[in-house]
C-alpha positions as CSV (number, residue, x, y, z in Angstrom):
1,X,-136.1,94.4,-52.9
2,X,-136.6,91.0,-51.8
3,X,-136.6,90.0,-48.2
4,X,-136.5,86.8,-48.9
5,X,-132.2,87.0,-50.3
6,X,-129.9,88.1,-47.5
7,X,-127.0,88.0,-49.7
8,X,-126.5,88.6,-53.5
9,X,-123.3,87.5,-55.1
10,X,-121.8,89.4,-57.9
11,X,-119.8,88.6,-60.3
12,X,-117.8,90.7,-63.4
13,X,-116.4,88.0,-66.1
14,X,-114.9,89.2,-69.2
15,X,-113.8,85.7,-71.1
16,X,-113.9,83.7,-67.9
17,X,-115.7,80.9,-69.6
18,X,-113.3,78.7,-68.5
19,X,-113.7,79.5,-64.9
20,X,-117.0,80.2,-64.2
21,X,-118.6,76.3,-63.8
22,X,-116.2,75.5,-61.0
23,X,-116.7,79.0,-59.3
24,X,-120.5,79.0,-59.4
25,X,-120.2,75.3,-58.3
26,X,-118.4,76.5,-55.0
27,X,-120.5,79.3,-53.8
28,X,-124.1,77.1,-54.5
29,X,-121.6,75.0,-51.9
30,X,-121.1,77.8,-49.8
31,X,-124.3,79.5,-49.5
32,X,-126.3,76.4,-49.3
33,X,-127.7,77.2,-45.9
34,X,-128.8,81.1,-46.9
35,X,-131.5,82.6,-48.7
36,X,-128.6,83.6,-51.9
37,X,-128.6,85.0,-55.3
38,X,-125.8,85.0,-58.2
39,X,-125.6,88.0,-60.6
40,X,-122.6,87.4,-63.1
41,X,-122.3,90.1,-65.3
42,X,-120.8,89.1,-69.0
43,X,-118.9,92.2,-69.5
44,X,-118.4,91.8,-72.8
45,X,-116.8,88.7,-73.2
46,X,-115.7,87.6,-76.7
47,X,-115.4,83.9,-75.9
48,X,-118.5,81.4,-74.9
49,X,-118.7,82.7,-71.3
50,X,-122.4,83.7,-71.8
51,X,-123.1,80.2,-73.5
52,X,-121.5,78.7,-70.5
53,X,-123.2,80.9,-67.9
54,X,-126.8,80.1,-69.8
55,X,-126.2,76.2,-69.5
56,X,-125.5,76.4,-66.0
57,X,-128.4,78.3,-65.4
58,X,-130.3,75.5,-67.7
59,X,-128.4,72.1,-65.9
60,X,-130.6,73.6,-62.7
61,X,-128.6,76.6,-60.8
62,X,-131.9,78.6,-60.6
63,X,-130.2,81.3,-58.1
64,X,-128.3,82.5,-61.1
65,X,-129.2,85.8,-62.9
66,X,-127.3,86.9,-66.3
67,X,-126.1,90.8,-66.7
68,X,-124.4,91.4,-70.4
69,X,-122.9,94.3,-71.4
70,X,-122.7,94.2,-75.6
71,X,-119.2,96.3,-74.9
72,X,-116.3,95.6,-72.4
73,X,-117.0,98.9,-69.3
74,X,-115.3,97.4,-66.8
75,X,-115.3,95.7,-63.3
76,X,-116.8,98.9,-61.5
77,X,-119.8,99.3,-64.1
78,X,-120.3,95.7,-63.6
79,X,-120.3,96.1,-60.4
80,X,-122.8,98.7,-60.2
81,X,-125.2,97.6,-62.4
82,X,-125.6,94.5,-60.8
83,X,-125.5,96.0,-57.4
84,X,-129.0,98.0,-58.6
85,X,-130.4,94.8,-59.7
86,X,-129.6,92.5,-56.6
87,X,-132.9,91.8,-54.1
88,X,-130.3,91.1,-50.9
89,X,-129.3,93.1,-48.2
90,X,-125.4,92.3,-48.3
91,X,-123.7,92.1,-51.8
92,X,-120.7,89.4,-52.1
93,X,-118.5,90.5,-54.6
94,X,-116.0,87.9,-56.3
95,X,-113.3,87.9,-59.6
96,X,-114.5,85.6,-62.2
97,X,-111.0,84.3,-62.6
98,X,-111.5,82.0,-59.9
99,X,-108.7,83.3,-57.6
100,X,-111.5,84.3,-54.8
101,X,-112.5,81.3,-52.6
102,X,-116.6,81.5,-52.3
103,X,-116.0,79.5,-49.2
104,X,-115.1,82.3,-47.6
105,X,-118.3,84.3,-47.7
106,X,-120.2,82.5,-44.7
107,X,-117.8,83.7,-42.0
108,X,-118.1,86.9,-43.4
109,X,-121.6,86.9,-43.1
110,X,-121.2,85.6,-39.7
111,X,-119.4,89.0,-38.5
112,X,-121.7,91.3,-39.9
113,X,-124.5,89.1,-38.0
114,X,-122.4,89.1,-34.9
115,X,-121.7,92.7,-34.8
116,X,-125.1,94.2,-35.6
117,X,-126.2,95.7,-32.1
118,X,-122.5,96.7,-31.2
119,X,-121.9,99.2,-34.0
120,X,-124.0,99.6,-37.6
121,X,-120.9,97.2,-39.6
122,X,-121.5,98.2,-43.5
123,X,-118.2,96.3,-44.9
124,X,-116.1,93.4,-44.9
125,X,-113.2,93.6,-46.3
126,X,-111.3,90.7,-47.5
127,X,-107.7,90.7,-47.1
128,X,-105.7,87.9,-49.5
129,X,-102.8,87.7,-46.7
130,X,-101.0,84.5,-48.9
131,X,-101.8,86.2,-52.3
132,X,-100.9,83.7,-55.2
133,X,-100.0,86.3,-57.9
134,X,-96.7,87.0,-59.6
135,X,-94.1,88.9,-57.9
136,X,-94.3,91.7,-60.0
137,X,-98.0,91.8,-59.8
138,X,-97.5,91.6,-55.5
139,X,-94.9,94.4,-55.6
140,X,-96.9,96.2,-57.1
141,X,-99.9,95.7,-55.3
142,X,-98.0,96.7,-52.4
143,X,-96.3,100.0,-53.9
144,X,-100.2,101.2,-54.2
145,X,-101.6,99.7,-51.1
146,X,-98.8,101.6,-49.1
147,X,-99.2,104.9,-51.3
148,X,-103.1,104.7,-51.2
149,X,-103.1,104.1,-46.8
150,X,-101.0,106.8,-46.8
151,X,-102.8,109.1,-48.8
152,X,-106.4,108.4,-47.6
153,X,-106.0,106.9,-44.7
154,X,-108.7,104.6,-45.3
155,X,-106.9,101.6,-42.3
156,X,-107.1,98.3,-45.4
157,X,-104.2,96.5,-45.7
158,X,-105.6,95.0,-49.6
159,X,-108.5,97.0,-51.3
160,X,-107.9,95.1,-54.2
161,X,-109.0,92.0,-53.4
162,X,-111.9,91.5,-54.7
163,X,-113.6,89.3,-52.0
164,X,-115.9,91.6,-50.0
165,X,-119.0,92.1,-47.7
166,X,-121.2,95.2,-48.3
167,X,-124.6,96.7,-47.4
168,X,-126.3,97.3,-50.9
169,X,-128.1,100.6,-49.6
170,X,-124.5,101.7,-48.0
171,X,-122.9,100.6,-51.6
172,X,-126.1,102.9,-53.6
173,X,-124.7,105.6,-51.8
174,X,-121.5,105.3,-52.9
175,X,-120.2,108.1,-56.1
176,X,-120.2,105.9,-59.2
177,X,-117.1,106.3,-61.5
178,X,-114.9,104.0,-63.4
179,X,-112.5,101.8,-61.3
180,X,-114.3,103.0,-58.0
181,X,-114.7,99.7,-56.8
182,X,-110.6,99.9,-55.9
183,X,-112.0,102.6,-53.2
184,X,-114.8,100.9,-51.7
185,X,-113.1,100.9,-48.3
186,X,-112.1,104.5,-48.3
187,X,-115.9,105.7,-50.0
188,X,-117.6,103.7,-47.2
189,X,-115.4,105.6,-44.4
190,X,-116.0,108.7,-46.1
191,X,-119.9,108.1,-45.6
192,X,-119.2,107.5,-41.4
193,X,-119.7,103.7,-42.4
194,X,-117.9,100.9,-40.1
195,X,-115.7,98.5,-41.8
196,X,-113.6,95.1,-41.0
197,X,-111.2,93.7,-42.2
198,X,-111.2,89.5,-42.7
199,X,-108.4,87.5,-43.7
200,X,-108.9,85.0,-46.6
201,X,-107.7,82.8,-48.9
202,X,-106.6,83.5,-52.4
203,X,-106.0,81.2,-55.3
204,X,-103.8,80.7,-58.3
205,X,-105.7,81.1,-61.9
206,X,-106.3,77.7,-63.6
207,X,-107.2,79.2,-66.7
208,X,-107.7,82.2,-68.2
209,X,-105.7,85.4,-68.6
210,X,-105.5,88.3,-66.5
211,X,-107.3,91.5,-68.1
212,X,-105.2,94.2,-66.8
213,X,-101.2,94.1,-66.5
214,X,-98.9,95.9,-64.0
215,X,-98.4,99.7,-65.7
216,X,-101.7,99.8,-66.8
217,X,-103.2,99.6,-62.6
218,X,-100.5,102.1,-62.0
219,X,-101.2,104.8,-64.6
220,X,-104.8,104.9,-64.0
221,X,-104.8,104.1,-59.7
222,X,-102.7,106.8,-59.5
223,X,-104.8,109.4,-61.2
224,X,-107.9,108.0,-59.5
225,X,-106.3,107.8,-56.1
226,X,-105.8,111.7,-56.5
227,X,-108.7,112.1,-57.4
228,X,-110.5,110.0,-54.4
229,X,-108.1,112.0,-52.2
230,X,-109.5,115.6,-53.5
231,X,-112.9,113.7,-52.8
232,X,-112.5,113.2,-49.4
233,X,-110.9,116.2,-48.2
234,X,-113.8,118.2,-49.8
235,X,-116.3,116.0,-48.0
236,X,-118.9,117.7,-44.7
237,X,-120.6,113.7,-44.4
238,X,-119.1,113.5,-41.4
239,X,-121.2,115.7,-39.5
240,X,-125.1,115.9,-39.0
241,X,-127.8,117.9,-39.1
242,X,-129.9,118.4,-36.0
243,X,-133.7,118.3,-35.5
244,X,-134.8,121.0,-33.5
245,X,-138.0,120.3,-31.2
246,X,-140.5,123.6,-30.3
């Protein structure tokens, strides 16, 4: 891994060609005073999103590095895979649909940079406190955020927002399974990590569609969250192993 990228930003788009020239626009912005990296992972987009993303890439934005999955396997396997390929210390995760504001990524930086000496900080977790959604799609967000605290405890008002600050080796460490990136704050606790939670803005889409409706996040989060729930309990990460001297 590099040591000359601090922060890798990663980004799943499925059709986001639309959206992506504006969004990549506004973190080269954002990050202009750090030593950054862009991973956009096509996830099998049907429309010209990989066309777009390659003549951005040609029109100069040289920090930006193209993932493409022949098949649609989700936000988490994007995720992950481009996690294993970043070079940075701290991965930046954003939507491709735009809703994320990049400008938001230097004052998370700035906490993790401000903490380190007081207590080993492995996320930041963004928290859309004026989300710009539907109101179906916010009441249901909050029937899972209030079922999900109370089941694992995990202390995030909004794991689904897709804005966060994590410490690649802390995310490596992580169990990989579909839709795991909806658990990120409660995996990292599980592995004694320290997390915090930053308020930030969220966006309406401008174009686009989004790729998962209302019963579908229910169905599957619920089996999931039981499932992250037996995880934990059966965890013994939260003690360690001591060296014995003579």
């Amino acid at each position: 891994m590099s040591q000359d990228i601090f922060v890798s930003v990663l980004i799943p788009a499925k059709n986001e060609a639309n959206n992506l020239k504006p969004l990549l626009e506004e973190v080269r912005v954002a990050l202009a005073n750090e030593a950054y990296e862009i991973i956009v992972v096509d996830d099998g987009s049907t429309d010209a999103t990989l066309q777009e993303l390659r003549q951005i890439r040609h029109n100069g934005l040289t920090q930006l590095r193209i993932l493409r999955h022949e098949r649609s396997l989700g936000q988490s396997t994007s995720l992950y895979h481009a996690a294993r390929e970043a070079r940075g210390q701290w991965l930046a995760t954003l939507d491709g649909d735009g809703q994320n504001d990049p400008a938001d990524i230097p004052g998370m930086l700035e906490m993790v940079r401000g903490e380190r000496g007081r207590g080993d900080v492995q996320l930041v977790a963004g928290h859309r406190v004026n989300r710009r959604d539907t109101a179906s799609k916010r009441y249901a967000s909050r029937f899972a955020n209030n079922l999900r605290r109370r089941l694992l405890k995990d202390s995030t008002p909004d794991t689904g927002c897709g804005l966060k600050l994590i410490e690649r080796e802390a995310f490596l460490r992580l169990p990989y399974f579909d839709h795991m990136h909806r658990f990120i704050p409660a995996l990292i606790q599980r592995h004694n990590g320290r997390m915090i939670v930053h308020p930030v803005n969220h966006r309406p889409r401008t174009a686009g569609v989004s790729k998962y409706g209302n019963l579908d996040r229910a169905l599957v989060g619920i089996l999931d969250l039981v499932g992250v729930w037996w995880l934990i309990k059966r965890t013994c990460l939260n003690t360690h192993a001591q060296e014995l001297e003579g």
